[in-house]
Backbone bond lengths (Angstrom), bond angles and torsions (degrees), N, CA, C in turn:
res aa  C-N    CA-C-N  psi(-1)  N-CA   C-N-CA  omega(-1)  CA-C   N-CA-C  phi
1 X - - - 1.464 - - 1.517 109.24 -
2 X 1.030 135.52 131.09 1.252 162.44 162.17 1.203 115.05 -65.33
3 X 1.855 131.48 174.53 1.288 131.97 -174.01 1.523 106.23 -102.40
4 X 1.478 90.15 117.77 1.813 96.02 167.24 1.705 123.47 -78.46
5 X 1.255 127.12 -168.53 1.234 127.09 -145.57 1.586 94.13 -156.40
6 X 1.438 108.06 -157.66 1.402 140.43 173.05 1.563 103.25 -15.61
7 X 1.270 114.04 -72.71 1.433 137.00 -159.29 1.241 112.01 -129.09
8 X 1.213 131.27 100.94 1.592 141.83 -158.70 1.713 92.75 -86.48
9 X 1.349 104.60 124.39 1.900 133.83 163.60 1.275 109.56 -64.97
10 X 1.382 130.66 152.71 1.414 137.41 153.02 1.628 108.47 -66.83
11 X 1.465 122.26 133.06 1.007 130.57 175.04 1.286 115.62 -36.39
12 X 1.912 146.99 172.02 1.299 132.95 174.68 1.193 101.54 78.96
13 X 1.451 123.81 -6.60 2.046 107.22 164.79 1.246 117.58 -57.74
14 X 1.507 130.83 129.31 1.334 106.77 162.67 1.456 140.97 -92.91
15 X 1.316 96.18 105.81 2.020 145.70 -161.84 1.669 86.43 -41.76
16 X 1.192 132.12 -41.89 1.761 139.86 -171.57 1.738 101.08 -65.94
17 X 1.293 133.71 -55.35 1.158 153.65 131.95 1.564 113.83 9.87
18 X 1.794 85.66 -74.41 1.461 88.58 -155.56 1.723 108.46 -94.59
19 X 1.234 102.24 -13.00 1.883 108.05 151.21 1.443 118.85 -28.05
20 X 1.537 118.56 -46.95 1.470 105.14 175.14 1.465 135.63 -55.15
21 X 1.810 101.86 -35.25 1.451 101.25 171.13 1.375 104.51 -124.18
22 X 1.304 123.15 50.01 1.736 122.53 -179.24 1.711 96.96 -75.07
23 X 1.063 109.71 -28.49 2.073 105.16 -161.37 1.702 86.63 -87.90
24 X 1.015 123.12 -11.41 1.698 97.52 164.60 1.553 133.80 -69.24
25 X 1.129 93.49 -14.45 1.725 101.64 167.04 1.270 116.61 -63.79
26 X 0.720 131.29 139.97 1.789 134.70 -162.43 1.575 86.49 -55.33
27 X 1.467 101.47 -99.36 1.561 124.64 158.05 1.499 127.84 7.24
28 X 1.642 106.71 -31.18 1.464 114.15 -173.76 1.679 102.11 -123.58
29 X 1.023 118.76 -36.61 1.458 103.76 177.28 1.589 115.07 -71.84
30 X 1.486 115.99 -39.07 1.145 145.12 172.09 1.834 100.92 70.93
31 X 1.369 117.03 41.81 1.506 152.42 164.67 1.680 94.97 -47.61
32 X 1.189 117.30 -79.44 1.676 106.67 -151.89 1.915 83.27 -69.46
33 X 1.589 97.19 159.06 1.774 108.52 178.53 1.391 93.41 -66.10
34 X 1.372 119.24 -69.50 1.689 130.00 -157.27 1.522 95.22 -43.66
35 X 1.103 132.68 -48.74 1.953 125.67 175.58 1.129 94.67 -73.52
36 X 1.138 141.44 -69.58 1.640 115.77 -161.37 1.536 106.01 -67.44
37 X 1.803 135.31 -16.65 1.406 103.37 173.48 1.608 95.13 -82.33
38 X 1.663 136.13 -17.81 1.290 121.89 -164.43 1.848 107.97 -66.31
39 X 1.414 105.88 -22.98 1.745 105.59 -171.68 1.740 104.66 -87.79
40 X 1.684 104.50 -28.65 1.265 97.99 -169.73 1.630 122.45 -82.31
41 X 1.646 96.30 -4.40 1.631 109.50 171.08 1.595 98.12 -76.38
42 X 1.299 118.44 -47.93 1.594 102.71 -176.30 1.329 116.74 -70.28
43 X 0.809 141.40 -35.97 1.829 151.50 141.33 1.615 84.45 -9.02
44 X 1.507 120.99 -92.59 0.545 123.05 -150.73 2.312 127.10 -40.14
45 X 1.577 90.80 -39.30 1.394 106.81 178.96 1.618 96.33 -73.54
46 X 1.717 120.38 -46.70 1.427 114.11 -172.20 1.399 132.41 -49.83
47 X 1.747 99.76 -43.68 1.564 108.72 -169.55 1.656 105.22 -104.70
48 X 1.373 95.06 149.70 1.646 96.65 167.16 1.409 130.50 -24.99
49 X 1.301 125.14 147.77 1.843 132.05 158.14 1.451 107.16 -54.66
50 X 1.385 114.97 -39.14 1.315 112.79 -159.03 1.540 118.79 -103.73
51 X 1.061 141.33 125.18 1.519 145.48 -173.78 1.993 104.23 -32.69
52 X 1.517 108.45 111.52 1.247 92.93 -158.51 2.039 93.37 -137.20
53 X 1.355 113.85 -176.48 1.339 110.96 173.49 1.232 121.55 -92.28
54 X 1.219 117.60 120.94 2.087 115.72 -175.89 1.197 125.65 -110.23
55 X 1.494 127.33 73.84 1.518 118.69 168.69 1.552 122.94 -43.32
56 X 1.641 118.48 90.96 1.582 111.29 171.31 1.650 97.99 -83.90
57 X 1.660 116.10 126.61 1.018 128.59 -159.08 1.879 88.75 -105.09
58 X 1.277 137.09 146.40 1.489 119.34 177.78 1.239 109.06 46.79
59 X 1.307 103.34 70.18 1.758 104.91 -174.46 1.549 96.26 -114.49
60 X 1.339 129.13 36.37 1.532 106.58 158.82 1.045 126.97 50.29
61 X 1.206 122.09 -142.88 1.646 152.07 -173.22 1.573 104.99 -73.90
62 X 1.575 114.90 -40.27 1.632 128.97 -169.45 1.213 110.89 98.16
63 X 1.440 135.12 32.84 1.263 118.82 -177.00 1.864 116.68 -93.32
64 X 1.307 118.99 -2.54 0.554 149.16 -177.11 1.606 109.29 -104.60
65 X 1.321 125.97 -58.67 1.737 113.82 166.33 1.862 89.71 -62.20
66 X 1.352 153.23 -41.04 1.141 126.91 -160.02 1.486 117.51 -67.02
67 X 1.655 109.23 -25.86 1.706 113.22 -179.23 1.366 100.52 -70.86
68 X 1.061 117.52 -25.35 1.556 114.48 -168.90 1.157 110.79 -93.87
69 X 1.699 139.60 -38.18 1.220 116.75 148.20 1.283 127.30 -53.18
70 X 1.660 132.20 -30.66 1.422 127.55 179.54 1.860 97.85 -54.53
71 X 1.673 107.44 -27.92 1.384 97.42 -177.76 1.899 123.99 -74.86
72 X 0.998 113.92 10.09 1.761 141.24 -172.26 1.488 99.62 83.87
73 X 1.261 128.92 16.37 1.550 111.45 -170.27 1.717 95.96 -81.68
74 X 1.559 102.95 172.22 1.655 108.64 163.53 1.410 99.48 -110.18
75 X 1.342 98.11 149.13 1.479 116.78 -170.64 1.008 116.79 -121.40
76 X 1.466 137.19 149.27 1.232 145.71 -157.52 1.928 108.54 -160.31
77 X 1.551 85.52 91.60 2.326 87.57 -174.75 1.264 79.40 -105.16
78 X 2.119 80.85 144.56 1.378 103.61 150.55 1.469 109.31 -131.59
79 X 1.334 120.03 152.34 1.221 148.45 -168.93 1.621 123.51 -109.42
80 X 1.342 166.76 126.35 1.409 140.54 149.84 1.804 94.34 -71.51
81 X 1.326 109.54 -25.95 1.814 80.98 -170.39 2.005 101.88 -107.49
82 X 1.707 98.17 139.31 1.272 111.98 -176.26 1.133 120.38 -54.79
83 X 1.752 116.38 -40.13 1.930 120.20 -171.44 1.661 97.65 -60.76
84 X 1.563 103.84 -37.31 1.471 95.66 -170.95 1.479 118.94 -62.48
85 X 1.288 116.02 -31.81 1.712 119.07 -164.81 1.702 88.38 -84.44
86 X 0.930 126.54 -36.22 1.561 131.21 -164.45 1.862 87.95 -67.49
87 X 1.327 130.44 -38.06 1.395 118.19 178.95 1.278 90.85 -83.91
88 X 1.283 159.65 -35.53 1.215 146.74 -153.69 1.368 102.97 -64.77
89 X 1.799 108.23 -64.62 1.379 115.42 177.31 1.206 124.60 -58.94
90 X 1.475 134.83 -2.85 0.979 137.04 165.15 1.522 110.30 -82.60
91 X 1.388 122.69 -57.60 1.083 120.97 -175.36 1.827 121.81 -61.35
92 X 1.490 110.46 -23.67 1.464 107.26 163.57 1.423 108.39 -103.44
93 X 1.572 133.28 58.43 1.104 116.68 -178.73 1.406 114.01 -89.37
94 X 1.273 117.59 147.98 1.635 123.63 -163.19 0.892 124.30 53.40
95 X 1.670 128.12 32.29 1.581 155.82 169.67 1.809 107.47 -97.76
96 X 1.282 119.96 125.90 1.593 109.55 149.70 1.715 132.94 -19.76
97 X 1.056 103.76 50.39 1.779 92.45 -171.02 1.735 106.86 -162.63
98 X 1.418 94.26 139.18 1.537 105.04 168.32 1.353 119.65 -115.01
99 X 1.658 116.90 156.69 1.206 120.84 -168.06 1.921 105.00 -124.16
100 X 0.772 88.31 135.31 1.676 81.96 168.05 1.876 118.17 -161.09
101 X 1.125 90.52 142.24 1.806 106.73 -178.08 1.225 96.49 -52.68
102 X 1.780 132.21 141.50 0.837 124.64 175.67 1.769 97.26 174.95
103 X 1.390 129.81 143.32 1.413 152.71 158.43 1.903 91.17 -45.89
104 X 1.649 126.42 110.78 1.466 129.78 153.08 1.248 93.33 -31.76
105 X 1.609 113.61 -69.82 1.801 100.82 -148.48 1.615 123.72 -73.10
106 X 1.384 102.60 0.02 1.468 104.60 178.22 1.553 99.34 -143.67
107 X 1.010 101.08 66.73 1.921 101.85 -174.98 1.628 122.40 -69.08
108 X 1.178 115.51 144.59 1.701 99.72 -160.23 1.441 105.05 -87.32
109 X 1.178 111.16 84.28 1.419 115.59 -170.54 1.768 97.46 -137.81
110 X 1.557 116.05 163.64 0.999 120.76 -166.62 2.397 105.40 -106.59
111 X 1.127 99.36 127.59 1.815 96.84 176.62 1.239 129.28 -54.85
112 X 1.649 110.11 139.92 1.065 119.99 -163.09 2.059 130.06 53.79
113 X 1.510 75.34 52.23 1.886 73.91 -173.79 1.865 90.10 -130.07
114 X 0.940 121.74 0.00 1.717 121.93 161.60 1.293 124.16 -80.14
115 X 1.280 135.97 145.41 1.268 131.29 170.94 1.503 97.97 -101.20
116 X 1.518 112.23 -32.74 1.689 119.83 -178.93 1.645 108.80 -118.06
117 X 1.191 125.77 140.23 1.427 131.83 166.29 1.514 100.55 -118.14
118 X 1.665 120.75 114.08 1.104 99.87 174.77 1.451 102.36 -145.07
119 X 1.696 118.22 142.13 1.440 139.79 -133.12 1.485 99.64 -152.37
120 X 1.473 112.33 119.32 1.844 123.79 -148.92 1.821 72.40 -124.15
121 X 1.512 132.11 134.04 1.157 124.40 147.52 1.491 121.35 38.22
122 X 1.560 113.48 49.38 1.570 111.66 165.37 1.457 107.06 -110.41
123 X 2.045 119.17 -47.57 1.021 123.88 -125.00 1.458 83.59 -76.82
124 X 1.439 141.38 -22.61 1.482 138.47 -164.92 1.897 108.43 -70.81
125 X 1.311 109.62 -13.75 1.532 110.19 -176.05 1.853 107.41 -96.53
126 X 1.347 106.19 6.52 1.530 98.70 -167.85 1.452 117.93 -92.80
127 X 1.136 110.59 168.82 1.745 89.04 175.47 1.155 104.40 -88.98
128 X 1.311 114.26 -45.47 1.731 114.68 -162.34 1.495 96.48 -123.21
129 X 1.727 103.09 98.47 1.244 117.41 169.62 1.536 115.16 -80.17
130 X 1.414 125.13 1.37 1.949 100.04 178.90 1.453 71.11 -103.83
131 X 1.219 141.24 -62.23 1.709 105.72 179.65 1.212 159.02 -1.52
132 X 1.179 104.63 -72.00 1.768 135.63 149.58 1.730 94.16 -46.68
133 X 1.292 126.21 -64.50 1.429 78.47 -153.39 1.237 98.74 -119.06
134 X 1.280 121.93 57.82 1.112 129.50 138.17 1.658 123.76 -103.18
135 X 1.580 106.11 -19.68 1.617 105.05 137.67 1.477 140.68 -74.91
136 X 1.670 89.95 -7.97 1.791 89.15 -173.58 2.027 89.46 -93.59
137 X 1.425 125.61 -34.25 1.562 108.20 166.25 1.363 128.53 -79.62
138 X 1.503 115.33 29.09 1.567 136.55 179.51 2.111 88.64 -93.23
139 X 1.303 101.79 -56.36 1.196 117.74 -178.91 1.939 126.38 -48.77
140 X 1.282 99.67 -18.88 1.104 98.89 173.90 1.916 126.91 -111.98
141 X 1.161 93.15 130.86 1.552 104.26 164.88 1.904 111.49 -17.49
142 X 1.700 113.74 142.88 1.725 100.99 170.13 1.426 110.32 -82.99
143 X 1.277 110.04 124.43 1.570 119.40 -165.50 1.592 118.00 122.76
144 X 1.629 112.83 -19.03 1.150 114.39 -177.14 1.520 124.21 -62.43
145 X 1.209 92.12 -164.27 1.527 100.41 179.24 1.740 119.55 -133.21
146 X 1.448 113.48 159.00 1.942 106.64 159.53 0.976 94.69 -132.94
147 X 1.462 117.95 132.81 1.644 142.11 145.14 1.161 104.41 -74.71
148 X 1.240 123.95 129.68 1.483 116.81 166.04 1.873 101.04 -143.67
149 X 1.640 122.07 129.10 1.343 126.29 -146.83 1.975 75.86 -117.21
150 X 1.562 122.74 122.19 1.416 94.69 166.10 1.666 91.21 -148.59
151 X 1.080 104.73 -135.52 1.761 106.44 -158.32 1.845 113.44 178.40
152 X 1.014 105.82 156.77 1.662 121.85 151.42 1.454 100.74 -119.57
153 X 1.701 111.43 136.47 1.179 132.22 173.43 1.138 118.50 -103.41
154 X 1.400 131.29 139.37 1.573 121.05 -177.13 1.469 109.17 63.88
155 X 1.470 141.23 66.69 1.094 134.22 172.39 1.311 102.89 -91.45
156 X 2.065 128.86 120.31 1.044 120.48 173.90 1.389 113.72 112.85
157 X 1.798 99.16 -11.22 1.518 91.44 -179.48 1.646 88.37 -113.59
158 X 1.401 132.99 179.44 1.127 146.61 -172.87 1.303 100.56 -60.79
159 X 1.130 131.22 -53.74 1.789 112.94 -169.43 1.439 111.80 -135.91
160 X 1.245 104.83 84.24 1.564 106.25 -178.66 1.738 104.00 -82.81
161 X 1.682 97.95 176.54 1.422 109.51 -163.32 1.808 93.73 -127.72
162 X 1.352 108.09 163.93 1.396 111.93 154.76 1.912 92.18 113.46
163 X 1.027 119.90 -169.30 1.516 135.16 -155.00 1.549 89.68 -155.90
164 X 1.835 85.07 137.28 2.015 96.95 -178.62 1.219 88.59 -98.34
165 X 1.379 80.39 154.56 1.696 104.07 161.41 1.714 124.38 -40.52
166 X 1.668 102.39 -44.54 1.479 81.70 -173.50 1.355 113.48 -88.62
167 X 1.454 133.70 -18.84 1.557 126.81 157.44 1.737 114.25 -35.99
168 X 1.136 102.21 -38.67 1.526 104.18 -167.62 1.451 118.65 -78.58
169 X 1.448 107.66 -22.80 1.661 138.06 172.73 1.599 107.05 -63.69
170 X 1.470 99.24 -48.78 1.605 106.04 -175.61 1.213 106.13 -92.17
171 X 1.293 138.99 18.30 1.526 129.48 148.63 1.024 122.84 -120.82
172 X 1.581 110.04 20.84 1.450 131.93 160.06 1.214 115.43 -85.33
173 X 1.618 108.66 -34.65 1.519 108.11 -157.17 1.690 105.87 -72.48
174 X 1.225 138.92 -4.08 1.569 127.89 174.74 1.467 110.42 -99.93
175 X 1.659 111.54 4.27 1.376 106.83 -172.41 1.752 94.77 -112.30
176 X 1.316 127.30 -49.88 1.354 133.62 -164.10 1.603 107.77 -98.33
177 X 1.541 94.17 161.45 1.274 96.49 160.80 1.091 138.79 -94.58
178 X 1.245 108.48 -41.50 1.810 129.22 159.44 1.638 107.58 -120.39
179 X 1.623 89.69 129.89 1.502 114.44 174.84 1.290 112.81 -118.33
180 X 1.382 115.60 121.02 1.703 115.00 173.46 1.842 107.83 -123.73
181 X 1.284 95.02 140.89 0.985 124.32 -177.68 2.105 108.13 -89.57
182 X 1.398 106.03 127.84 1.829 102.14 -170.58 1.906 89.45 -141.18
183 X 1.184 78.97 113.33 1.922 88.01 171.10 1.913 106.90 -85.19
184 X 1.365 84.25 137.98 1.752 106.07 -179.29 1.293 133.63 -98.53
185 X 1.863 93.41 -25.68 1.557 116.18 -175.06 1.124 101.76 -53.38
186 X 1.325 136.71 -58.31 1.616 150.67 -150.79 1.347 116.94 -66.62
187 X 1.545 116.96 -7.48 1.819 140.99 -163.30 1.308 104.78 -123.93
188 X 1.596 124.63 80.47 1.580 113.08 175.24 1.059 117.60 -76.19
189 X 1.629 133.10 -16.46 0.905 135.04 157.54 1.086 123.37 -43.67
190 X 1.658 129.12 -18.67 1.353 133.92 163.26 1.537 119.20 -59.42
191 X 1.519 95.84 -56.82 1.471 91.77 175.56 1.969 132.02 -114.47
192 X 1.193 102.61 37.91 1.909 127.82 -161.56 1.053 117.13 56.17
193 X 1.682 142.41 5.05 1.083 151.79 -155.39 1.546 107.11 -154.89
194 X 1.319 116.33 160.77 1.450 134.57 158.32 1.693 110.63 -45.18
195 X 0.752 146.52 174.55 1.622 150.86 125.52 1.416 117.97 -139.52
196 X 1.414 99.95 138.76 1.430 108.91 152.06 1.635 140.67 -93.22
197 X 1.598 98.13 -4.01 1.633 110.61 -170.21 1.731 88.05 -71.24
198 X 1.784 101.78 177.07 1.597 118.28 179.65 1.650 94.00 -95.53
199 X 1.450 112.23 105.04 1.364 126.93 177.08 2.036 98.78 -99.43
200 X 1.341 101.92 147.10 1.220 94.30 174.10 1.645 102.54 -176.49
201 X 1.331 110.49 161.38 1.725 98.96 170.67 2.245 76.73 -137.84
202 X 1.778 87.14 159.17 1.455 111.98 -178.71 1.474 100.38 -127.37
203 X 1.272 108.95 121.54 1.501 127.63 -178.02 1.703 106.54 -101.89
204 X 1.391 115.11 103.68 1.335 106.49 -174.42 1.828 112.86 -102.84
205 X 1.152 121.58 160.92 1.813 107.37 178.62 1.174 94.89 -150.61
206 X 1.768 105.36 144.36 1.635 102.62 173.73 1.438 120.18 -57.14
């Protein structure tokens, strides 16, 4: 699964497909400056000072591993769909960073070799979210970190989608030490528009 946007899809889209126009989303191409400087200021508070290792897990297109290599980090996307990593690697070409096809929740990567794990709109499509990320904080270095960017979709209409913040808090709490909670809704500059959905990213630390 790949990074959703505006209006979160039922899982089973096909992500290869929708690679052709994924960077039209404000949010995903990160095209207008004012969104790409609005994500690259939070980058900035999210990831380390210091040139560090970044698993983007559902990394799309890469626009998101690209702010973060512009930040000196090395980067490491994974994708389940191929068109997408094939734009990824294009778009950081001759950048610090590798891309590879791979399942977010079981990424073929080896434990404890991240200093950052960071996850834009996946963890809401999984079935078994304390699972996942209790394999995705297997993955990180002691001292590391999880970014995790997620949402409720449709708040107010009969069947919204996405995972709240505080479910996600409480299946943090046996893995981390400090969990913070950062609201997103309030920053349209995040996503080119107003919102009303529950936007948020959870910064967890051992």
């Amino acid at each position: 699964m790949t990074n959703e946007s505006d209006h979160a899809t039922a899982p089973g889209i096909d992500w290869d497909a929708e690679a052709v126009a994924f960077d039209d989303e404000p949010d995903h191409g990160l095209r207008d400056p004012e969104v790409r400087a609005a994500w690259d200021a939070r980058l900035g508070t999210w990831l380390p000072d210091r040139p560090s290792d970044v698993l983007d897990l559902g990394c799309g297109t890469g626009s998101l591993s690209l702010l973060a290599s512009e930040r000196g980090h090395h980067v490491t996307g994974v994708d389940l769909s191929p068109a997408m990593v094939e734009r990824a690697r294009a778009k950081l070409a001759g950048r610090d960073a590798v891309f590879l096809v791979g399942d977010a929740a079981a990424p073929p990567v080896g434990e404890q070799r991240y200093d950052v794990v960071l996850v834009r709109h996946v963890l809401w499509t999984l079935p078994d979210p304390a699972r996942v990320l209790r394999h995705w904080w297997s993955l990180l270095r002691p001292g590391g970190r999880l970014v995790l960017v997620e949402g409720v979709w449709g708040m107010g209409t009969v069947s919204p989608v996405g995972i709240a913040a505080d479910r996600v808090t409480a299946l943090l709490e046996s893995l981390a030490g400090h969990v913070r909670v950062e609201p997103l809704s309030d920053d349209p500059l995040l996503w080119g528009r107003e919102v009303e959905d529950e936007r948020y990213a959870v910064l967890a630390t051992g």
